[in-house]
N, C-alpha and C positions, 0 to 999 in steps of 0.2 A: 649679518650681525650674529645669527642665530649659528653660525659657524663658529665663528670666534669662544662664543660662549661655549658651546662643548668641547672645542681645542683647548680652552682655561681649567675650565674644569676638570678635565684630564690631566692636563699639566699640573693642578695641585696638588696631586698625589704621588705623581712619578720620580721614582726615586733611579733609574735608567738614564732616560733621556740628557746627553750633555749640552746638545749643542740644537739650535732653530733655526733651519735658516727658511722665512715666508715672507723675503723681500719682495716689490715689486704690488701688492695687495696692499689697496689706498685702505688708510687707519683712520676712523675718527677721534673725538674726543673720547667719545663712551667706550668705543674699541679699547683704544688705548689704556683710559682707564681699568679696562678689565686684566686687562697683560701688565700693568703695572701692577694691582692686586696679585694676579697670579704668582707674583715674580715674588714679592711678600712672604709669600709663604711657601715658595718651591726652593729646595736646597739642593736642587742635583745640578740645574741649569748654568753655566758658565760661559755658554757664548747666545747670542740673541740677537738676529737682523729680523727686522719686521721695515715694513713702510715702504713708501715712494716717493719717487721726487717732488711729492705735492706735501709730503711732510712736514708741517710747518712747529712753528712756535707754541701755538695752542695746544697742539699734542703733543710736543715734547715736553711740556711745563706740567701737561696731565700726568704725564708716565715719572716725571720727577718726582710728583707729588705722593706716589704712593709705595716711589722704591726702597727700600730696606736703608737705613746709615750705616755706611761699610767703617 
């Protein structure tokens, strides 16, 4: 988790980076919540595979909950 957090945290500044790809790396809720945050407030990011196939509903409703209204 303590990964995550410093990958977020970087990511909220980076004005560079277009695209993530860190599929395959099982997300939790809090995870998730945190890259939904991140997403919030990073404007350079345009593409974003994160998750595995253990992916479910809890975590996608987390990461819905904090992404930006396009």
């Amino acid at each position: 988790m303590q990964e995550v957090q410093q990958l977020c945290q970087a990511l909220k500044a980076n004005t560079v980076l277009r695209e993530l790809y860190a599929s395959g790396h099982h997300l939790t809720p809090e995870t998730a919540g945190m890259l939904g945050a991140m997403l919030a407030t990073n404007t350079s990011l345009v593409s974003i595979c994160v998750g595995d196939d253990a992916l479910g509903d809890a975590v996608s409703a987390c990461t819905h909950q904090h992404a930006p209204d396009v």
